[in-house]
N, C-alpha and C positions, 0 to 999 in steps of 0.2 A: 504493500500500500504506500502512495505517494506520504513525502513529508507534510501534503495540505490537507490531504483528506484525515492524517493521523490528526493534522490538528482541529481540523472542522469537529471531530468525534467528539474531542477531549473536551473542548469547547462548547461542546452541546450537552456533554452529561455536567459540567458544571453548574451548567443554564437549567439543569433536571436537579438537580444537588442543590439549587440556590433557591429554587422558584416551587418546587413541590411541594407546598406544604399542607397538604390534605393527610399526611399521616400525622402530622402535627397538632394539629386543628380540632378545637372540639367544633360543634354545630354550632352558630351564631342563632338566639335565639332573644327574642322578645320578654322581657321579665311578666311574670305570668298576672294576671287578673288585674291590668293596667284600668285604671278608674276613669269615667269619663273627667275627673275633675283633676287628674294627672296627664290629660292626651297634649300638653306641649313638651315637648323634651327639651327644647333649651333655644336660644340664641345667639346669634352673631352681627355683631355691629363694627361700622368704622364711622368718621365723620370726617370729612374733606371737602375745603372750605364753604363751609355751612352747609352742607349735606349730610344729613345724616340716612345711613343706608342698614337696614336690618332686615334679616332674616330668622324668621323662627321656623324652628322641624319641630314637626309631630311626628304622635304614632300614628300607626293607623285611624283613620277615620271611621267610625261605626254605625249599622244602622241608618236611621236618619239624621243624623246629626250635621249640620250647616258647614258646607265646604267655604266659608269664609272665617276671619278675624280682624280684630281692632289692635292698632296700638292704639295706647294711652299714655299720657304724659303728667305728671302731678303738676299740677297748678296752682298755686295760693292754697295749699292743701284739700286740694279737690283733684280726681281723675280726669282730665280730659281727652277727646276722644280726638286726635291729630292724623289719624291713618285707616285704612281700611286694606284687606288683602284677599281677593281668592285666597285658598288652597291651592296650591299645585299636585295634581296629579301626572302621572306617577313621579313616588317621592315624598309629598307629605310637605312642600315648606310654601311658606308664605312670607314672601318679600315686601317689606314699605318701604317706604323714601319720604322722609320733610326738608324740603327748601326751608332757605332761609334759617337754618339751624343758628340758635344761639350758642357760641359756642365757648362763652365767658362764664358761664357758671354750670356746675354738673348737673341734672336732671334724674328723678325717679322716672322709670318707665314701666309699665304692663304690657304685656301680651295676654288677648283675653280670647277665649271661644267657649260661645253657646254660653256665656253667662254664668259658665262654673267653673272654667279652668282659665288660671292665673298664673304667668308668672313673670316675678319682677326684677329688677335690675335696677343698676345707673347706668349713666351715660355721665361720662369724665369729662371734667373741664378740659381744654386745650393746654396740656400745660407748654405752652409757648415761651412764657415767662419765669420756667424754670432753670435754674444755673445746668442740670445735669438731664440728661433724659435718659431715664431705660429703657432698653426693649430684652426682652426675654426670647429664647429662639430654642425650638422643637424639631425634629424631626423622626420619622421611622417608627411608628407605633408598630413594629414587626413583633410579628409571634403572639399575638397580645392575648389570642387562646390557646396556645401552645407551650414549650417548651414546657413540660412540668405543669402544665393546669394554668390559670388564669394572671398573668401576671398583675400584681397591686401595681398603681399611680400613685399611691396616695402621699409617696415621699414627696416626688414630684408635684406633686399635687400642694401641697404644705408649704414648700419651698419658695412657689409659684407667691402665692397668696401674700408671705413675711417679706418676698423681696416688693408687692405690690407696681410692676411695673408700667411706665404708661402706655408700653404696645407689646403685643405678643406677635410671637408668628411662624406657623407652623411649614415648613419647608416642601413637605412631601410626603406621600406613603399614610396619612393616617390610617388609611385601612387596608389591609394585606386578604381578606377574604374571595378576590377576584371575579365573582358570580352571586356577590350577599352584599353589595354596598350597602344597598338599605339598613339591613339589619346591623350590619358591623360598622357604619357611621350611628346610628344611636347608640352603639354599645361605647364608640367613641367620644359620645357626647356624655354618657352618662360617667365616663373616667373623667373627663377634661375640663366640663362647664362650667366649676365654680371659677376657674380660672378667669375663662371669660367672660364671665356675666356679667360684669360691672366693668370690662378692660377690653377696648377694640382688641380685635385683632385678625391678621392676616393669613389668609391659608390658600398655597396653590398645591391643586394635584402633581401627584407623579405616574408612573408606569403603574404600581400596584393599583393606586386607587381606583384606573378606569381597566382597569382586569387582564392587565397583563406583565409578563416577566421582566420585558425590557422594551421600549419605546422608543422610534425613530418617528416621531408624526408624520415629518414629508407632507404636509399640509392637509391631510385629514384622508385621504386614501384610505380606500379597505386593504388592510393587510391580514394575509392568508395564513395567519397564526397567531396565537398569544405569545411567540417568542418575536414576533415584531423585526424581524430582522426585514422583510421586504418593505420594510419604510409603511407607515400608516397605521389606524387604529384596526383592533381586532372587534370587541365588541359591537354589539347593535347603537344607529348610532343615538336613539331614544334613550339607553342607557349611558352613553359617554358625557351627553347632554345634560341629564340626572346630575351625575356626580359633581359636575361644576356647577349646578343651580347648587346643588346642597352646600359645595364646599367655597364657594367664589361669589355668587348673585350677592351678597354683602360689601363687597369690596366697589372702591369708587368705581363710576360708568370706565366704559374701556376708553383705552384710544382712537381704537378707529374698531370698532361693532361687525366691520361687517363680517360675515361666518367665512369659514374654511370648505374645504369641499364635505359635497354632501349633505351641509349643514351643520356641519359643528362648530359651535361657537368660539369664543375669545374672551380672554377676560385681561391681558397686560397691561396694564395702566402705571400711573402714582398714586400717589396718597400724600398729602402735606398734613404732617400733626406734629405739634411742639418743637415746632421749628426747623423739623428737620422733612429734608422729600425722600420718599421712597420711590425708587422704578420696581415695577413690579413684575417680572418678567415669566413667558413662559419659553424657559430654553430648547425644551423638547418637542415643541410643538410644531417647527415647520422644519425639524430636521432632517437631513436627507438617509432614508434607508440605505440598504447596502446590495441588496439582489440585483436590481436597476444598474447601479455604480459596478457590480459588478462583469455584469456580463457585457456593461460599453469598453471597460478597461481588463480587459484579460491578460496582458502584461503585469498590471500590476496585482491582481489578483488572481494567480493561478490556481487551477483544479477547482475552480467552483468557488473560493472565498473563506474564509473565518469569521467568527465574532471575535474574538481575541488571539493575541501572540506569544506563545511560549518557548519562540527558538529566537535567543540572543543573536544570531546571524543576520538575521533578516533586518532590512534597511526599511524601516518605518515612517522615514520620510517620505518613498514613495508615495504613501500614501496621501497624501495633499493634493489631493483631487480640485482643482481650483471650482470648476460644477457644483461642488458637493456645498450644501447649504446648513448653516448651524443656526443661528436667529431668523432669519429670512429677512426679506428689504423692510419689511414693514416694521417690524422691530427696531430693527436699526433707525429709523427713521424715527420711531417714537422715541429711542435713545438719543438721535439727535436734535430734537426739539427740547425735550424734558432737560438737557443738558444746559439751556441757557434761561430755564425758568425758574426764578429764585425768587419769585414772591412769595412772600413767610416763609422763607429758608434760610438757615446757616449754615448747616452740610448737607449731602446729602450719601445715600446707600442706595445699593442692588439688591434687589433679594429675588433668589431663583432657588432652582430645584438643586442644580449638583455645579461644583466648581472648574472653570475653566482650564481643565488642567486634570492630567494622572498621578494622584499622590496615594499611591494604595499597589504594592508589587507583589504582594500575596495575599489571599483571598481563599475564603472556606476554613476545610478543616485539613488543606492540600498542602504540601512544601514544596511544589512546586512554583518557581516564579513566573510572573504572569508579566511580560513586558510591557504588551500595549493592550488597550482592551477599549473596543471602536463602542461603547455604552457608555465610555468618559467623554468628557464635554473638553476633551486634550483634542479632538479629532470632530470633525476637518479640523487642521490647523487654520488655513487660511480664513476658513468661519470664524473660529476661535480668535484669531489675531484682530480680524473686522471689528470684532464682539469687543473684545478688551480698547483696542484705539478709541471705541466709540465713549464707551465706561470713565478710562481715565481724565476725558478731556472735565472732567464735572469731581474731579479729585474723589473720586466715589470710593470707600472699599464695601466688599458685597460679601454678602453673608449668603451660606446656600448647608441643603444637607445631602440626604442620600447613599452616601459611601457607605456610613454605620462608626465611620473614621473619622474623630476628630484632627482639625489640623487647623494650621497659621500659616499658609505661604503669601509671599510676595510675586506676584508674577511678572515675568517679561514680555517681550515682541523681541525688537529688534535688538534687546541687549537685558541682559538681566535686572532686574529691579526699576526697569520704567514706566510700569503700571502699578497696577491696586496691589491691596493687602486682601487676601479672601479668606475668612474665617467657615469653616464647615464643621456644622456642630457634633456634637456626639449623637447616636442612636437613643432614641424613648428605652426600646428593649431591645438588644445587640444579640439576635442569633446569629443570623452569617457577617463572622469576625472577618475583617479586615487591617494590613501589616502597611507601615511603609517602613522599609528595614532592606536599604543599598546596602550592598557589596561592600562599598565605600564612603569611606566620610564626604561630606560637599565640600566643596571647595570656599573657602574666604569664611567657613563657622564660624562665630563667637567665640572665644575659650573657654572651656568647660562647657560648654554645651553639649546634647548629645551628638551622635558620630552622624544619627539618621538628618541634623541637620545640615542646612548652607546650599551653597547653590548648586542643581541638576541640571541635566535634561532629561524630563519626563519621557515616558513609552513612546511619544511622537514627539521626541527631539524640540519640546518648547520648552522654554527655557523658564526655570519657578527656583526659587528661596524659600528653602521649607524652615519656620521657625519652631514650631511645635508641633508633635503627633502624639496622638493619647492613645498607645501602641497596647492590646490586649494583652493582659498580661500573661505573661507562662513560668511554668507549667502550672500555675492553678487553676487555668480555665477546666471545668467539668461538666458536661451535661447537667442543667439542674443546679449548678453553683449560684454562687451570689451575684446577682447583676454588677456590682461594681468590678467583679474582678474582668468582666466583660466588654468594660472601657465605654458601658452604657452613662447616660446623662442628658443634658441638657446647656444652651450655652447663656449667660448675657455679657449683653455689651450698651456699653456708659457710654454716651456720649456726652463731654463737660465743653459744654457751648461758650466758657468763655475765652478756655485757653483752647481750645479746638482740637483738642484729644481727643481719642476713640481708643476704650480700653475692652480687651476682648476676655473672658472667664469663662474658665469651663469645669463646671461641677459633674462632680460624679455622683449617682444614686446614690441612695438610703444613707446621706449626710444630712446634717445640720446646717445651711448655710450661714445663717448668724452664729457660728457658735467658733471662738478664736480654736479650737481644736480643730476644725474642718479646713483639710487644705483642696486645693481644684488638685486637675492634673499637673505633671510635671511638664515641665514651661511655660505653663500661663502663671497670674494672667498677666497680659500683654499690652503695651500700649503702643499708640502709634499715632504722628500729627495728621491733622487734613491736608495737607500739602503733601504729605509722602506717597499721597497713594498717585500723584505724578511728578516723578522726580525726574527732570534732564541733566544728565551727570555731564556728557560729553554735552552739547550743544550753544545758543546764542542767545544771551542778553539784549532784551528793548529796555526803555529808558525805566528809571524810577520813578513811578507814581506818587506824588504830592497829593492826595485827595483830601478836599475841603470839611466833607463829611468823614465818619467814621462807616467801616464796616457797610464799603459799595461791592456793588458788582462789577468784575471789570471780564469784559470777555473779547478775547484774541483771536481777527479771523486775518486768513491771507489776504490777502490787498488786492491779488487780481483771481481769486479762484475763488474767496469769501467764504472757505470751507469755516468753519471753527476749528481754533487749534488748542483753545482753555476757556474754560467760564470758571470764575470765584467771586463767594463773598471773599472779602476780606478782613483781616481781624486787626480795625485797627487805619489809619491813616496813610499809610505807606505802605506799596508792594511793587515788586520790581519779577514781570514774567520772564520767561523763557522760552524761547523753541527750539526745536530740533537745525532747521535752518535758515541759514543766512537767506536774506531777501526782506521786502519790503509788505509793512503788516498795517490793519486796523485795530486801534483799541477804542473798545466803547466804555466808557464809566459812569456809573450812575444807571437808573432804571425808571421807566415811567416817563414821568415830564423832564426829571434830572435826569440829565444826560451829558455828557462833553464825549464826542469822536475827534478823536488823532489819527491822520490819515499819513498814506505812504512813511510810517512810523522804519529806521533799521534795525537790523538786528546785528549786533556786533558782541565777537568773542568776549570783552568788555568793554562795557558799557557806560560811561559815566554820566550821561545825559539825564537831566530830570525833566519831569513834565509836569505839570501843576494844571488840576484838575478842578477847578473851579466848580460846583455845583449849585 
């Protein structure tokens, strides 16, 4: 047997070994003799700028009982009635929306149906006005009836609630059940929603939640498997539908609405809350599969193709199919718009499903190494590199989950360390463990750091700075062991809006986190400036900015191509940009009615020019 086909095999039973989990699995079932006066199961809210957007799931609906609901809003201590909702069938959720949200003080809220069933929350001030912002970040509710019986949240759960943050947001994978969303999203909600109930928060799907192993969207095409490799969705698409009403219909309106093939929708947007914007991305979703790619390019995919690479020979580069699509244009495009919008913004973040990049070289319960593996968002490179150039122009670092593997790299393009910082959180529950653990130490480490950090290049030859990995530990890992030793968790990250830090923590289950005995993993937590996440080491100085006001916008386009090359608030009176190359640049400062443009601006090695920015 050919060396491609041995690997196609091995690659496919891993995809059997990683994704079958019906032996696992108990039944996903409904808690029994649910009341009509308990038929809402919970809610989810964001609010962006003065929109407020909720969604409440039920259980089933019974009987005759009115496929509508109200919110309500406590008003001078009375209920008022602000909204009304169908029921969405199939599914169970009912969506509102109030304009004109006040968004200066917190609100009680109700969700009411048929006049017996209530349930209530807040809706949290903006805190815009606070020095530090938190966001708490989830991903991988894997296994969550499995491994050993039913796993507890409730550490997680505790944790949540003491750190009180002001956004949550869950990365991917809530539900692993692949043919039961229904049932195993309210088993989800019944683990999670104290969390949320009184705290926005964010939640995109991944591969599990719309029922399958591993996902190439390729713009909503029907693909001929649940292993997703010929690019496209597997399920029906009334179901793929489903699960983004249930898990996303809460999140601000999209960028651009219109569907995918077939009809499947979108939900990528922003979200502006407490001063900071969020892009909301969905990476997976107009990615290019492989079966297509592969039978145009038979040079570089011989004998039919792989999901992944286990023979260090092979040149991986080839594989940079310039064709092959990772965001799609329209994304891109909503990244480059969102990049120069900084009304009520001081920083901003990414938040997606998996990180830009291969930081995980062994994988299961296998010693085998796993070089490249075309389900990382390392590949297409040239996708990936589009994807990052667009990111860092907005000094963005982006937060994502999926691996099961915490990590802290800084990523490259053209040269190492000239993009973001991506933090990828730990697993909810970490069955299929994941290693990053080179051969070799990186190059340029820290001292004393461990050996797995410093600078790589990944399974496709991109170039990343890996700072910390929450590496499984061994040999204690055991069937049925304690999830910490699992390297399971959960991450947050501080953002202190005045010194424009972004510090990264990564806890591990069944701790304490107030408690001085409780430490994270080993090398967090982490911090890092807004300005690192675009850093020009080698390149050219325009003049120093004298600005009138404090804390402008100043955003940098080419003079004759008027691409964008930076957008920043500023921290502060004085900034003095950079780019890659010499030629002649626009800078805009100020936003709104204030505004000053300096045109055919240069850009020199150094710089000593000032420019005074009158606003």
């Amino acid at each position: 047997m050919k060396i491609f086909k041995r690997l196609l095999i091995l690659g496919s039973f891993l995809f059997v070994a990683n994704y079958s989990f019906a032996q696992y699995t108990d039944i996903i079932k409904l808690p029994d003799n649910i009341k009509p006066k308990d038929r809402i199961a919970f809610a989810l809210y964001t609010v962006h700028e003065n929109t407020l957007k909720l969604t409440a799931q039920f259980h089933p609906i019974k009987a005759m009982e009115p496929f509508s609901s109200t919110l309500e809003i406590k008003e001078n201590g009375k209920w008022v009635k602000r909204a009304e909702s169908r029921i969405i069938y199939p599914g169970y959720t009912a969506p509102f929306r109030i304009e004109n949200w006040d968004d200066t003080k917190k609100a009680q809220y109700r969700v009411t149906h048929n006049n017996v069933a209530y349930y209530e929350g807040t809706i949290k001030k903006n805190p815009i006005n606070k020095k530090e912002f938190v966001l708490a970040a989830l991903t991988c509710n894997s296994m969550s009836t499995g491994h050993g019986g039913d796993l507890p949240k409730d550490d997680i759960v505790k944790n949540i609630l003491k750190l009180d943050p002001d956004l949550i947001f869950f990365s991917g994978d809530q539900v692993y059940e692949h043919s039961e969303h229904y049932l195993a999203w309210l088993k989800f909600g019944r683990e999670f929603s104290e969390i949320f109930r009184n705290t926005p928060v964010v939640i995109i799907t991944d591969d599990h939640d719309i029922g399958q192993g591993n996902i190439w969207g390729e713009g909503g095409k029907l693909a001929d498997s649940r292993r997703g490799i010929s690019g496209g969705y597997y399920m029906p698409i009334e179901y793929v539908n489903e699960v983004e009403r249930a898990q996303t219909s809460h999140l601000p309106d999209p960028y651009d609405a219109r569907p995918i093939e077939r009809g499947i929708g979108v939900y990528y947007t922003d979200l502006k809350w407490g001063g900071i914007s969020f892009a909301i991305l969905e990476d997976r979703k107009f990615k290019s599969g492989l079966t297509e790619l592969v039978k145009a390019n038979p040079d570089v995919f011989p004998d039919g193709g792989y999901e992944a690479v286990f023979d260090s020979k092979i040149d991986t580069k080839k594989f940079d199919i310039p064709e092959a699509t990772l965001l799609g244009e329209r994304q891109l495009k909503f990244l480059e718009d969102w990049t120069t919008d900084w009304e009520n913004a001081e920083m901003k973040t990414v938040l997606s499903q998996t990180v830009l990049a291969m930081i995980d070289n062994y994988t299961g319960k296998h010693g085998k190494e796993i070089f490249a593996d075309f389900d990382s968002n390392a590949w297409p490179q040239s996708g990936r590199n589009r994807a990052l150039s667009a990111i860092r122009k907005s000094f963005s670092p982006m937060i994502s989950g999926d691996t099961h593997l915490a990590t802290v790299a800084k990523l490259g393009i053209e040269n190492w360390n000239d993009s973001g910082y991506n933090f990828t959180t730990p697993a909810i529950a970490n069955y299929w463990l994941r290693w990053w653990q080179p051969n070799t130490p990186g190059k340029n480490k820290a001292k004393e750091a461990a050996s797995y950090t410093g600078e790589y290049l990944d399974g496709f030859q991109n170039k990343i700075t890996v700072l910390a990995a929450a590496n499984p530990t061994l040999p204690q890992i055991k069937e049925g062991g304690a999830l910490s030793t699992r390297a399971a968790g959960f991450g947050v990250i501080r953002y202190n809006k005045e010194k424009r830090d972004i510090t990264f923590e990564c806890w591990p289950r069944n701790v304490d986190i107030n408690s001085p005995k409780s430490k994270q993993y080993d090398g967090w937590p982490i911090t890092i400036s807004q300005e690192s996440n675009f850093e020009i080491k080698e390149g050219y100085e325009l003049p120093k900015l004298l600005i009138s006001k404090e804390d402008q916008v100043v955003t940098v386009f080419d003079q004759y191509t008027s691409e964008v090359i930076s957008s920043l608030r500023t921290n502060g009176k004085e900034y003095q940009p950079k780019v890659f190359n010499k030629g002649k640049y626009k800078i805009i400062v100020g936003e709104g009615k204030y505004q000053k443009t300096f045109n055919n601006v240069s850009a020199k090695k150094r710089n000593k020019d000032v420019l005074k920015a009158n606003l």
